[in-house]
Rosetta silent file (secondary structure, phi, psi, omega in degrees, C-alpha in Angstrom):
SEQUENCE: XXXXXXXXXXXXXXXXXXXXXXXXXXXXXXXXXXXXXXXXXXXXXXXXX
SCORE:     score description
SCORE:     0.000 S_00000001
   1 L     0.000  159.018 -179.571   -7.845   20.276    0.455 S_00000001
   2 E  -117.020  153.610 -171.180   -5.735   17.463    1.266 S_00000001
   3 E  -129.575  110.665  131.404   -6.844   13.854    1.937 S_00000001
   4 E   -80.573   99.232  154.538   -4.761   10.468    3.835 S_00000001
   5 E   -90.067  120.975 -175.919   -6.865    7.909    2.528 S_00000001
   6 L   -84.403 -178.429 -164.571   -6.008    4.461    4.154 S_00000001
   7 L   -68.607   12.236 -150.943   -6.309    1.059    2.268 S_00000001
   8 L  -121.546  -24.380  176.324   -9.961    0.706    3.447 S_00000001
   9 L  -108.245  144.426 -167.544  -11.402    3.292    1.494 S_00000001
  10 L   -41.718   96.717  173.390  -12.602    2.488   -2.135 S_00000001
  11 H   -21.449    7.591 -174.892  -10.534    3.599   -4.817 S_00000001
  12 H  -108.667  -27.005 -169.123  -13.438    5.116   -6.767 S_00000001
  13 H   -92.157  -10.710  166.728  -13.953    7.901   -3.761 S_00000001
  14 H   -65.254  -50.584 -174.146  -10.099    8.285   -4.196 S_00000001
  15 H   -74.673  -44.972  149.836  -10.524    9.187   -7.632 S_00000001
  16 H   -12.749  -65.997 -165.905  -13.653   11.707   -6.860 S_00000001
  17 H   -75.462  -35.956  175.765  -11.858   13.487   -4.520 S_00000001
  18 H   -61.028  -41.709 -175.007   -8.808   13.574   -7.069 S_00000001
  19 H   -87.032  -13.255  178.985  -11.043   14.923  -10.184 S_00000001
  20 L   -78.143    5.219 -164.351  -12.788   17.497   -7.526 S_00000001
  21 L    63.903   32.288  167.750   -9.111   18.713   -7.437 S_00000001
  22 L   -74.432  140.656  157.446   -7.963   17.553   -3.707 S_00000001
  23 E   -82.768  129.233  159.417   -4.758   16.307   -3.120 S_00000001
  24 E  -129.641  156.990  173.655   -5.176   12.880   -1.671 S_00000001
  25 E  -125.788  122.466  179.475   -2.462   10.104   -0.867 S_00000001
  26 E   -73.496   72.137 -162.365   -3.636    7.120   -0.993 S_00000001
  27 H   -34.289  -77.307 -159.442   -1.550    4.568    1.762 S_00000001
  28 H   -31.403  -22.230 -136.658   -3.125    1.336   -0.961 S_00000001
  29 H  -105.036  -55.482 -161.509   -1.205    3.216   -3.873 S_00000001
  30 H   -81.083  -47.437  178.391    1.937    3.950   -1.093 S_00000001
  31 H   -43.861  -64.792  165.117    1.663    0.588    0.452 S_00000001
  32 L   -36.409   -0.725 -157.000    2.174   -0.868   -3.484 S_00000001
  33 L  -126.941  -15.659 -165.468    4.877    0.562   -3.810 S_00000001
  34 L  -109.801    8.937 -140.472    6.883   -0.437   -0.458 S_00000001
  35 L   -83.989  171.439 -168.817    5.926   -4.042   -0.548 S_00000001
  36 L   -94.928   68.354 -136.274    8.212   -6.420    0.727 S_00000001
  37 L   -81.355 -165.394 -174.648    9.276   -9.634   -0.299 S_00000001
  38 L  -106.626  149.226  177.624    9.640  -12.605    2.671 S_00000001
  39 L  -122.224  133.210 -157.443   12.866  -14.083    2.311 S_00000001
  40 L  -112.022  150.592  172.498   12.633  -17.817    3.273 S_00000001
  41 L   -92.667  145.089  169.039   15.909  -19.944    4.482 S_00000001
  42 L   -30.706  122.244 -170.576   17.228  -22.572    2.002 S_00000001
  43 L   -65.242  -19.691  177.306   15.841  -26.046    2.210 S_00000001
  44 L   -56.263   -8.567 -139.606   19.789  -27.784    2.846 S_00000001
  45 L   -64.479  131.676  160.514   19.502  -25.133    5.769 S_00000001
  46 L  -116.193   21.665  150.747   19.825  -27.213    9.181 S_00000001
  47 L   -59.068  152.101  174.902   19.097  -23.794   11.603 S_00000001
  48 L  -111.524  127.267  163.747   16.436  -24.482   13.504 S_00000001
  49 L  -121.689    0.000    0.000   14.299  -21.275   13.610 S_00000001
């Protein structure tokens, strides 16, 4: 069976369901993987944002 687990459920029932032989995808796992950095403007900067 297949499982979309979101970032809310515990990583221990992700691995359960994984050794019971399920596929699951795990968004914390997917999330980790996409993150983002912030990109900040330069302190000389004189835009006003």
């Amino acid at each position: 069976m297949k499982f979309l687990a979101d970032e809310n459920i515990h990583a221990d029932i992700v691995g359960w369901l994984r050794n019971s032989g399920h596929d699951v995808l795990y968004a914390a796992e997917s999330l980790a993987e996409h993150q983002t950095t912030t990109c900040s403007r330069p302190p000389d900067s004189k835009t006003a944002y």
